[in-house]
N, C-alpha and C positions, 0 to 999 in steps of 0.2 A: 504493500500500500504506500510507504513512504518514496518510495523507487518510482512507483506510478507519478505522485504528486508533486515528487519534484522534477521528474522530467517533465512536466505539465508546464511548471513554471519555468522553466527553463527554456522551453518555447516560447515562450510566452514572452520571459526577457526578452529573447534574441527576436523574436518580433519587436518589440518594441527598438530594438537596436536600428534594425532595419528601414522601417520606419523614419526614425531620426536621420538614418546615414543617407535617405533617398530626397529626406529635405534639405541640409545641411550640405550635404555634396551635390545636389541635382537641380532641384526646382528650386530653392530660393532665390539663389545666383541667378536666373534666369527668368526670375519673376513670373512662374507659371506655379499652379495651383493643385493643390492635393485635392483628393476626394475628401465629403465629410467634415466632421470636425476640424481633423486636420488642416483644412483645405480654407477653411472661416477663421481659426486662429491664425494659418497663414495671411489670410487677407486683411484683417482685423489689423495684425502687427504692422501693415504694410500705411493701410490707412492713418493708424497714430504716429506713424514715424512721417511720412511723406506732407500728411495735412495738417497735422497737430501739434508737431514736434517732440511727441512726446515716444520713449522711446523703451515699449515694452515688445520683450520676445515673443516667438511664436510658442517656445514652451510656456514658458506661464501663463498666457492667454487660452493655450489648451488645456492646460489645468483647472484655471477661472470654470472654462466653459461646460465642464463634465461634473463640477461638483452636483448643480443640481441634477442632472442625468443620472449620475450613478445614483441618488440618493434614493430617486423614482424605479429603477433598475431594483435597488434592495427591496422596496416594497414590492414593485409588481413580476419583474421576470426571475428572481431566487437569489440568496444569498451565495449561495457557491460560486454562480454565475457573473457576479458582483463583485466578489472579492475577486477574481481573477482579470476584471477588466479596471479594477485598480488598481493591480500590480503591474496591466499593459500601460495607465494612465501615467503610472507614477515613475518608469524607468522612461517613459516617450518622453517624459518633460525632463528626468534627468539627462536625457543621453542628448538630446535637441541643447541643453545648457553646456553641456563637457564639450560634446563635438565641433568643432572647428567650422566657420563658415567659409568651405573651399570652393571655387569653380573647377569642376575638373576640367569641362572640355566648355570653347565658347559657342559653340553651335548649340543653337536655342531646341533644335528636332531633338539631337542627341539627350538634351538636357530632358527633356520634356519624357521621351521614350523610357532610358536608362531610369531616369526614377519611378517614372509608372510601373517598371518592372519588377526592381528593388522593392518601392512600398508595395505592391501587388501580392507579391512572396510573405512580405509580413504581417498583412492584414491575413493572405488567405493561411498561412501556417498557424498565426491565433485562433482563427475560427473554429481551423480541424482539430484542436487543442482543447476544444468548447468551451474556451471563450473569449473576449470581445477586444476592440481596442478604443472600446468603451464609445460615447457621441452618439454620433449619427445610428451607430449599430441597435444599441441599446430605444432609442426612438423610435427606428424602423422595425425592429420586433415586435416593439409593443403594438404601434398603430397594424402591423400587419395582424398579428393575434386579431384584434378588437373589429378590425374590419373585415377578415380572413383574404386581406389580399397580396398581391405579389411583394416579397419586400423590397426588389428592387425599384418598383412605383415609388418609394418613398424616399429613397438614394437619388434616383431623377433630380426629385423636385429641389432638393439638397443643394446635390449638384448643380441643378439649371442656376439656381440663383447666386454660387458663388459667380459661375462663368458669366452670367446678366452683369453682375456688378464689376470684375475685375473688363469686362468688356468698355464699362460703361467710363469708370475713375483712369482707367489705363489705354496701353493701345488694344483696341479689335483684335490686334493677331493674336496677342497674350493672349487672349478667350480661345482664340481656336487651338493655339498650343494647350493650354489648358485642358479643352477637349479631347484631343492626342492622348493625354495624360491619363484621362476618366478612363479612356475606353481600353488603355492599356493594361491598366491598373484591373480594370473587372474581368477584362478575359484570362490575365492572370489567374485571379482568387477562381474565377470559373474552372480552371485547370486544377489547380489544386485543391479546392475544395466545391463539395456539390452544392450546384445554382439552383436546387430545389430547397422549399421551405419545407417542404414534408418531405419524410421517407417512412416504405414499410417494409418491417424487419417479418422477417418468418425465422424462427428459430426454432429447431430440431434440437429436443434434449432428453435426458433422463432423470433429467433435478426440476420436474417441471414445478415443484411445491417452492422449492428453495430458489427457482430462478424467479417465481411469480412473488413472491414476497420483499426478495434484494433489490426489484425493479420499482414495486409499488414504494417501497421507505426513501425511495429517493427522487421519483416522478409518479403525478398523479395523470395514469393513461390505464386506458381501457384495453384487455388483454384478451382474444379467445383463444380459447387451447382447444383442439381437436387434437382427436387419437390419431396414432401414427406406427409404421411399422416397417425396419429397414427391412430393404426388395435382399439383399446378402444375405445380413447375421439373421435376419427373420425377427430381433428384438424390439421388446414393445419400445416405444417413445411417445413424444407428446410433440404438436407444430402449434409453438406460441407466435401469435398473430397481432402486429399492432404497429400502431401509426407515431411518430414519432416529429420534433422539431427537428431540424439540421443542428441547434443548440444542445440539443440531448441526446445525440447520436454519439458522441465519446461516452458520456457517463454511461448508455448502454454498451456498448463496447467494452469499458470497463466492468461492470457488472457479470457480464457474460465470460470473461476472462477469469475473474477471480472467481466468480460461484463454480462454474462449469466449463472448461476450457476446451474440450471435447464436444462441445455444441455445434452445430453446423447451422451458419447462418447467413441467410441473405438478404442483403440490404436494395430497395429497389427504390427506384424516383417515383416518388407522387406525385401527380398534376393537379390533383385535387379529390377532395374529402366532402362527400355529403352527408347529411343527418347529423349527431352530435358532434362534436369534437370541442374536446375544451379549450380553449380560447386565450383565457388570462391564469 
């Protein structure tokens, strides 16, 4: 268990590492824009320093910007899930303060590319970690849950209006580099981790009491078990059936690991979920 959780966090850092090194070394020098939170304390910093004089980072303004997000994140999407996306919050603002503001390269494409790819890696390796790099994420889960729609509808709108504004205060092309950046950055996390909000697990076991129980104390989802019976050894089994967030698809994986490791299990994309499904 301690082995599991710290490699958990250790993802989780080195996300957050990545993160820093793709604003730091890539897009800020080149005054193009992250996704997200990220992407608003970027712009945010840009505006106090350029119009206001006044001359705060883009880490501490990402800091500012997540307190009350995560606060809302504790109440409504779980504690676990929360502490983990303030371990991502709180190494993104440190390692954004240690790191160096370098240009590696001055071509604006490269800049814009190289770090959409960089952060892309580090948003999508926190994800598949289950959990956040806190913002925008924590937001679009919720509003997706409450409304059951796509989460990336909600990234959109995000997005559109950092790229609206940096279009508007800056040059036009900065918005289209910008752009460049988005859509680098999501086909990334799309590779690395799945672009579905649902998934359904079919799990083949023999601890069907002990896996049904390990699941239920740590997520509250509706489970059907049918009888089952390998076509080989002829032994009985049980096919536990159920619907899952892309945010709880570690902790099952974990679960399944530690209870019954000998489980055979298949993860499949949902496009969507009719009748109940809980929500918040």
């Amino acid at each position: 268990m301690f082995y599991i959780e710290a490699k958990r966090i250790s993802i989780v850092i080195l996300g957050a590492l990545l993160n820093a090194a793709s604003l730091n070394f890539f897009l800020i020098g080149a005054n193009v824009y992250a996704s997200g939170f990220t992407g608003a304390a970027q712009l945010l910093s840009s505006i106090f320093n350029d119009f206001l004089g006044i001359g705060l980072s883009t880490g501490i303004l990402l800091a500012l910007l997540n307190i009350p997000v995560l606060i809302l994140g504790w109440l409504k999407v779980g504690k676990g899930f929360t502490v983990y996306s303030v371990i991502s919050v709180f190494f993104s603002t440190l390692f954004l303060e240690i790191l160096p503001l370098v240009s590696i390269s001055n071509d604006i494409i490269l800049n814009a590319v190289f770090g959409g790819v960089i952060a892309g890696v580090g948003v999508g390796i926190t994800l598949k970690a289950g959990a956040s790099t806190g913002g925008m994420d924590i937001v679009a889960m919720i509003l997706s849950r409450l409304k059951d729609k796509p989460i990336g509808k909600y990234f959109l709108i995000m997005n559109s209006l950092i790229i609206v504004i940096a279009g508007i205060l800056y040059e036009p092309e900065n918005a289209l580099y910008t752009m460049l950046t988005l859509y680098v950055t999501t086909r990334v996390i799309d590779t690395i981790h799945t672009r579905y909000e649902k998934v359904t697990a079919f799990i083949v076991t023999k601890k069907t009491d002990e896996l049904q129980k390990a699941i239920h104390d740590t997520m509250v989802r509706g489970i059907t078990i049918l009888p089952a019976k390998g076509a080989y050894t002829k032994t009985d089994k049980s096919l536990m059936y159920l619907v899952v967030t892309r945010y709880e698809l570690y902790d099952l994986e974990r679960i399944i690991n530690e209870v019954d490791p000998e489980a055979f299990t298949n993860i499949v994309e949902t496009a969507g979920v009719y009748g109940f499904f809980r929500k918040d």
